[in-house]
C-alpha positions as CSV (number, residue, x, y, z in Angstrom):
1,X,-0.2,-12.2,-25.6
2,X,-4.1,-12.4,-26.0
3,X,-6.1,-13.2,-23.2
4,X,-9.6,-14.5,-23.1
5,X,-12.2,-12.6,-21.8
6,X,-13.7,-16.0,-19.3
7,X,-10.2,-16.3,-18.0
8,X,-9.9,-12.6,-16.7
9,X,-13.8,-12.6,-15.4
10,X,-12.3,-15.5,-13.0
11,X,-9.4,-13.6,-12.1
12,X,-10.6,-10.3,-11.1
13,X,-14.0,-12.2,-9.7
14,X,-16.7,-10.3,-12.4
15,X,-19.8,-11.6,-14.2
16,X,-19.3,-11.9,-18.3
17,X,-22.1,-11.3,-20.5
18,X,-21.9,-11.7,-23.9
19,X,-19.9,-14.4,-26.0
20,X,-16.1,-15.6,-24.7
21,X,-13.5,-14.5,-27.1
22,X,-9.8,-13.5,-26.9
23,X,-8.2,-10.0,-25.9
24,X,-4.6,-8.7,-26.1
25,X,-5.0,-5.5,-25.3
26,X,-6.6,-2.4,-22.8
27,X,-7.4,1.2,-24.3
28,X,-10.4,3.9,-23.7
29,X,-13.6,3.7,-25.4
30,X,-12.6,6.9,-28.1
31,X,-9.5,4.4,-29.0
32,X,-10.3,1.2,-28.0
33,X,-10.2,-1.9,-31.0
34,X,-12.3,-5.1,-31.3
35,X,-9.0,-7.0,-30.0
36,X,-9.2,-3.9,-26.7
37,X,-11.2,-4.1,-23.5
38,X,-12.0,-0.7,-21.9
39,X,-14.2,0.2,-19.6
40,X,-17.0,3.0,-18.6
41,X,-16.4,4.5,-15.2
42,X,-17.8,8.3,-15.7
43,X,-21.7,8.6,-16.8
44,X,-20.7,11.3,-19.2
45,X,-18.7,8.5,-21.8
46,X,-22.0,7.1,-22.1
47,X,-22.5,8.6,-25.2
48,X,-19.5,6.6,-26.6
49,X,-21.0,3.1,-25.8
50,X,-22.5,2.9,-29.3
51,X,-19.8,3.8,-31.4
52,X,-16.7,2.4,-29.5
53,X,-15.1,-1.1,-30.8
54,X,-13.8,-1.8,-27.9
55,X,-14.3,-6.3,-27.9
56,X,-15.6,-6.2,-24.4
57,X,-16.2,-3.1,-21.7
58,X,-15.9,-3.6,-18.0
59,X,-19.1,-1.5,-17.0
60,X,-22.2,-1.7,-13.8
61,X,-24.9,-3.9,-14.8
62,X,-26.7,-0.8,-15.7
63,X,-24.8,-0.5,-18.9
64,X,-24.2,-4.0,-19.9
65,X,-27.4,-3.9,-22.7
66,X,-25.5,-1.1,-24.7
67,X,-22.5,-3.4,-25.6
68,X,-21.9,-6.7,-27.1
69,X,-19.5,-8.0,-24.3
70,X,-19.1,-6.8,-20.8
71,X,-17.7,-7.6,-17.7
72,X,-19.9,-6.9,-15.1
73,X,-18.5,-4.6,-12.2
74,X,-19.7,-2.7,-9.0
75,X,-16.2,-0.2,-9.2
76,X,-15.7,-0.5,-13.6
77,X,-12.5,2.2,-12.5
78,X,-11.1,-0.2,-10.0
79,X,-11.7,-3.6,-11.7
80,X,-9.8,-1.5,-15.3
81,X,-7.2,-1.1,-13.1
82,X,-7.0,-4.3,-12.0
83,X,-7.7,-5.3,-15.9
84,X,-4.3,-3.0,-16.7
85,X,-2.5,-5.2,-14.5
86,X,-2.9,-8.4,-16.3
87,X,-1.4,-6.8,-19.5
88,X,1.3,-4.3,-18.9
89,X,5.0,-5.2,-19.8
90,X,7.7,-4.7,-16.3
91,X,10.3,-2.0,-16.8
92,X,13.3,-3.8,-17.8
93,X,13.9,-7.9,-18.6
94,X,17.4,-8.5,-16.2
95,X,17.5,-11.3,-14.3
96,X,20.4,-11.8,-11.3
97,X,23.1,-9.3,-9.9
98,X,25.3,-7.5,-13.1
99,X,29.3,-8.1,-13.0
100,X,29.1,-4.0,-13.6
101,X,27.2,-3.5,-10.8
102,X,29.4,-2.2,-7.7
103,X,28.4,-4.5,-4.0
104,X,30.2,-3.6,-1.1
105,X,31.6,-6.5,0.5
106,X,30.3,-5.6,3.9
107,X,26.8,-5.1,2.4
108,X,24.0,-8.0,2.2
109,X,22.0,-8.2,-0.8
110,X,19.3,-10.9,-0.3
111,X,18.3,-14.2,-3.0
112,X,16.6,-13.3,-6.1
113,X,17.5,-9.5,-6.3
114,X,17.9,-8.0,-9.6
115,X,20.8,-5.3,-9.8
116,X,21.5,-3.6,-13.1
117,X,24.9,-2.3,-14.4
118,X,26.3,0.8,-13.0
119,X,24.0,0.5,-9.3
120,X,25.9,1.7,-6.1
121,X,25.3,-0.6,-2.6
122,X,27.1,0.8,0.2
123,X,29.0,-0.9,3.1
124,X,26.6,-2.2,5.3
125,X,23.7,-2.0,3.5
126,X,20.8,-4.5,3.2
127,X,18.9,-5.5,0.3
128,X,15.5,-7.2,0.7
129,X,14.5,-10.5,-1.3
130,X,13.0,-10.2,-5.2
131,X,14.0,-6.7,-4.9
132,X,15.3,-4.9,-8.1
133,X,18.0,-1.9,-8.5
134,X,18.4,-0.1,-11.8
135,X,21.4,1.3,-13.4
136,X,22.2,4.4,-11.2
137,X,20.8,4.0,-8.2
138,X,22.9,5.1,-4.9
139,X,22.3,2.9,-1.6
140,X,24.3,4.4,1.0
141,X,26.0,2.7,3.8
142,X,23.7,1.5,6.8
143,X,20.6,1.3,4.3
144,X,18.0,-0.9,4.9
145,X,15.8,-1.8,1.5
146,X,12.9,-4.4,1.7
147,X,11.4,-7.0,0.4
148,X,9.6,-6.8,-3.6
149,X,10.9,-3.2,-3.6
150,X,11.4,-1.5,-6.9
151,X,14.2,1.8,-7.2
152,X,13.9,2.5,-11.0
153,X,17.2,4.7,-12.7
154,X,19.5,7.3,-10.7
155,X,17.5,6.7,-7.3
156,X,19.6,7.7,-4.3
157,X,18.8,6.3,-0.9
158,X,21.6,8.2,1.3
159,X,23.2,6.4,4.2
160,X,21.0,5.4,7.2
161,X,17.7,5.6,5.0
162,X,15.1,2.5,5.6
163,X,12.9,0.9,2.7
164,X,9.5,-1.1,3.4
165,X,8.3,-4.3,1.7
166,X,6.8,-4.0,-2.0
167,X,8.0,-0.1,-2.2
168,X,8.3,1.6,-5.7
169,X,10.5,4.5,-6.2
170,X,10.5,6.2,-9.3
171,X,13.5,7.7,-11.3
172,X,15.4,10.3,-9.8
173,X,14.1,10.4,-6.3
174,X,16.1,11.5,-3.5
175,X,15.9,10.4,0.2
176,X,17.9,11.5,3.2
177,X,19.8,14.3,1.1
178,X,20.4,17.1,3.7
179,X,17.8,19.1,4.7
180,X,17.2,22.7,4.8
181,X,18.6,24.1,8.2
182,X,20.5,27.3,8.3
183,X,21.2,29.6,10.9
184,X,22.0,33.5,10.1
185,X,24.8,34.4,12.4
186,X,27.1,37.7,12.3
187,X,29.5,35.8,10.9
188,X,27.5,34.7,7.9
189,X,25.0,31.6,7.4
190,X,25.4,28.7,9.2
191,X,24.8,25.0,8.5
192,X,23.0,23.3,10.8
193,X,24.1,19.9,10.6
194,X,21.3,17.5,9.5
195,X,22.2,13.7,11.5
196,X,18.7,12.1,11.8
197,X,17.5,9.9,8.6
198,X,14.4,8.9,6.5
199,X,11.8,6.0,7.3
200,X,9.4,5.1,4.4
201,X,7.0,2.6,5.6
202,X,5.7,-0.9,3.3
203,X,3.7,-0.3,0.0
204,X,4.7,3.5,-0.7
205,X,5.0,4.6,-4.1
206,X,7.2,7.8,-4.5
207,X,6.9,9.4,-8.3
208,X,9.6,10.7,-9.7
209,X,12.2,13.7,-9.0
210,X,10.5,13.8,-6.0
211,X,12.6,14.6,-2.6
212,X,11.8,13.8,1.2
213,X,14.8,14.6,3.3
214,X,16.6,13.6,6.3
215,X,15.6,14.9,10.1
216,X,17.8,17.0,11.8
217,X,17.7,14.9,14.8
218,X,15.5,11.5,14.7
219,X,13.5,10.5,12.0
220,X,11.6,12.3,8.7
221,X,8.9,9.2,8.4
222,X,5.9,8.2,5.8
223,X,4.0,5.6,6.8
224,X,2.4,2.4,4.9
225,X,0.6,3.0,1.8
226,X,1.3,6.4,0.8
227,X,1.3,7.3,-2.7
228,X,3.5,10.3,-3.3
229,X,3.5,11.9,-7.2
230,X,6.5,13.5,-9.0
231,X,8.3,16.2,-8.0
232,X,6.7,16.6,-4.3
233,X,9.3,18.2,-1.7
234,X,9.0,16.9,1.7
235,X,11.1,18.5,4.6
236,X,13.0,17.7,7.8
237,X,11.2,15.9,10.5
238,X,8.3,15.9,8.7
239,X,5.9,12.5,10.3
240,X,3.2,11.3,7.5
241,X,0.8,9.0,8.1
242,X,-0.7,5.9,6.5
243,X,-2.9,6.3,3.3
244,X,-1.7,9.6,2.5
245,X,-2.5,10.9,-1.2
246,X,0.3,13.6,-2.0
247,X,-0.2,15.0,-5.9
248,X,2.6,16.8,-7.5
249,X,4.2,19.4,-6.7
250,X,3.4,19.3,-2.9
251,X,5.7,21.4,-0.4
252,X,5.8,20.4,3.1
253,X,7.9,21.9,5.3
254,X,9.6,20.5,8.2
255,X,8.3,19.3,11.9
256,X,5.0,19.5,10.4
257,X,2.8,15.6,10.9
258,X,0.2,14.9,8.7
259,X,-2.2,12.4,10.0
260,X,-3.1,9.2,8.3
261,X,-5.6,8.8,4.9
262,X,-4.5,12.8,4.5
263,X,-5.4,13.8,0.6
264,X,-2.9,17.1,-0.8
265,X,-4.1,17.9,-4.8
266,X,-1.5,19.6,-6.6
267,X,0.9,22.5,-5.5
268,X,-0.2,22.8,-1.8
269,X,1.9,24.4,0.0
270,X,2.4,23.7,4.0
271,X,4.1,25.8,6.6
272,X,6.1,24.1,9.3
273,X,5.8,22.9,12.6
274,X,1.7,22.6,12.1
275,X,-0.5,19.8,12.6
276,X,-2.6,18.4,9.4
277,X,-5.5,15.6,11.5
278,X,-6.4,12.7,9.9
279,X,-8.6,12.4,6.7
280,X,-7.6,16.0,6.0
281,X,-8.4,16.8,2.3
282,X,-6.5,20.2,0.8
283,X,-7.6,21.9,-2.9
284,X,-5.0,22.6,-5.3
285,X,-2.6,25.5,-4.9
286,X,-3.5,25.8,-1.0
287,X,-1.7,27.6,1.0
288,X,-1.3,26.0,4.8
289,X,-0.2,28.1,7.3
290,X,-2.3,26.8,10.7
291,X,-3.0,23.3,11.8
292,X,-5.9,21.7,10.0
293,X,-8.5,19.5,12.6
294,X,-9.1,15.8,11.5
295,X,-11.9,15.9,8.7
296,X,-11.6,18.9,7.4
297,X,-11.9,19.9,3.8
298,X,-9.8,23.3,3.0
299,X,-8.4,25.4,0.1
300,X,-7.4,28.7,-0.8
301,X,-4.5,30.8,0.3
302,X,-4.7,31.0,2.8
303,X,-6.0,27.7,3.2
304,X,-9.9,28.0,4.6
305,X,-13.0,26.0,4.9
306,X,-14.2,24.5,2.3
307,X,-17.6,26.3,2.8
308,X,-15.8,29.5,2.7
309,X,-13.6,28.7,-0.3
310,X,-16.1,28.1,-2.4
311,X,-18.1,30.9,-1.7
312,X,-14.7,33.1,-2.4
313,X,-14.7,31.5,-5.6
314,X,-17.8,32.9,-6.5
315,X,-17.8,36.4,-5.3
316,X,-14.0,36.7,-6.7
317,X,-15.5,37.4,-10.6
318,X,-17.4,40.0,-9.3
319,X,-14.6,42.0,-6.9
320,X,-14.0,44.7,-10.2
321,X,-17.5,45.5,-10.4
322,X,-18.2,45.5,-7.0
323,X,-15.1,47.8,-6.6
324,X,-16.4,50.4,-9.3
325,X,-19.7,50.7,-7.4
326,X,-18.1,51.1,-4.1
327,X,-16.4,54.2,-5.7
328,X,-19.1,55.5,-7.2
329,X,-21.2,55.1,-3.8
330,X,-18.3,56.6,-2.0
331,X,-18.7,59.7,-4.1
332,X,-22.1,60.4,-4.2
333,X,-21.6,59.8,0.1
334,X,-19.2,62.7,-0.5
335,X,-21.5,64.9,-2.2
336,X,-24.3,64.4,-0.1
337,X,-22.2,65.3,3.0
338,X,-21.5,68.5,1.1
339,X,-24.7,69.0,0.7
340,X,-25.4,68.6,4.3
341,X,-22.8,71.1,5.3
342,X,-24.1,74.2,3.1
């Protein structure tokens, strides 16, 4: 369904320049139509202003004489986002609670919850309003799911684990599945028994196949507004802040807090029982194995200053070269304290 371009200037609050007309779709400048909007958020698409066909271009005022239409905005990256919004099609069209779909009677599922065929709700289990559960999906017993939450296919929540409000949880994730404590004993390895649970505060997005476990004792927690990407690991007794950006591929391992607005790029790896401060950014591939101060900006492996890591980075290229001089000076050293000895 085609929108006009007026009508979404009022809803996201920007300035249109350039005649009203109707759009139905969103795509980049390379791709874009004259029924698309796009957008231009990096200076080097520049180039692309005057041959994209994009209908209209949310852009800074800078940019607005090199299209026909644009839609003036201070953040063009934000506002497309927000743009994206007003177009894309919801995962699934199910209305109401399936006959297939298995309720305990002991649990509470709340008005206006979607569940889909072939969904698990345990005994004693609560289920927020305007929440929906896809075909798959495990709720244990003692669960507590908010409000506006969204647990797309095969998500498992096992028993005790606790929701937020307006939480989405991709396909496959698993929370409160055992964590990993093992004791070696002359008798063999033993299991450590893992009884605490998982806490995942109000507006968290968890990508897909990605795992956060149960606490031994007490509670593995991530607090409100944390964005997590696929495939991130998250251990036992781990306590994340607010704000947190986790890419994929993350490995944190358990006891370790992570303070709030705390940015980990892909693969980072973090030892346990450590302290990671607040506003803590981490390059890709890092390896953690101290406590990181509040406000720090690390890489490497292991993980150092940022300062330092780049200056690695540079000299690294040269370590082969700089290795065949260091023989060759450590053999005209030997000569010349031959020479010295005659």
């Amino acid at each position: 369904m085609g929108r006009m371009l007026s009508d979404i200037a009022s809803e996201l609050g920007l300035e249109l320049r350039g005649e009203d007309m109707e759009v139905s779709s969103v795509s980049t400048l390379e791709d874009a139509g004259p029924a698309d909007i796009s957008f231009l958020a990096n200076p080097k698409y520049v180039p692309q202003l005057g041959t994209t066909a994009a209908g209209a271009v949310i852009c800074s005022a800078e940019f607005a004489g090199e299209v026909k239409r644009a839609l003036i905005s201070e953040n063009p990256y934000l506002d497309f986002g927000r743009c994206v919004s007003l177009f894309a099609k919801p995962q699934g069209g199910m209305k109401g609670i399936h006959a297939m779909a298995y309720i305990d009677p002991e649990a509470q599922v709340a008005d206006g919850c979607t569940v889909y065929p072939f969904a698990f709700i345990g005994p004693w289990a609560e289920v927020g309003a305007d929440t929906v559960v896809f075909p798959g999906c495990y709720i244990g017993e003692d669960c507590r799911v908010g409000t506006g939450c969204i647990l797309y296919p095969n998500v498992v929540l096992m028993a005790g684990t606790v929701l937020g409000d307006d939480c989405i949880v991709h396909a496959g994730v698993v929370l409160g599945a055992d964590g990993f404590g093992f004791a070696p004993t002359p008798y063999g390895i033993q299991k450590i028994p893992q009884i605490g649970t998982v806490t995942i505060g109000s507006d968290v997005e968890i990508g897909a196949n990605t795992t956060i476990d149960r606490a031994v004792l007490g509670t593995t927690s991530v607090g409100d507004s944390t964005k997590i990407d696929n495939l991130v690991q998250i251990g036992h007794n781990v306590q994340m802040g607010d704000q947190c950006l986790i890419v994929s591929q993350v490995g944190i391992s358990g006891s370790t807090k992570v303070g709030n607005r705390v940015t980990m790029a892909g693969q980072v790896g973090v030892a346990g029982h450590l302290s990671i401060g607040d506003g803590v950014t981490i390059g890709p591939k890092s390896g953690v194995a101290k406590g990181i101060p509040a406000g720090q900006t690390v890489g490497g492996q292991p993980a150092v200053d940022k300062g330092t890591y780049i200056r690695t980075l540079t000299v690294m290229p040269k370590l082969p070269d700089m290795y065949k001089r260091l023989q060759r000076l450590e053999k005209e050293l030997a000569a010349l304290k031959n020479e010295a000895e005659k």
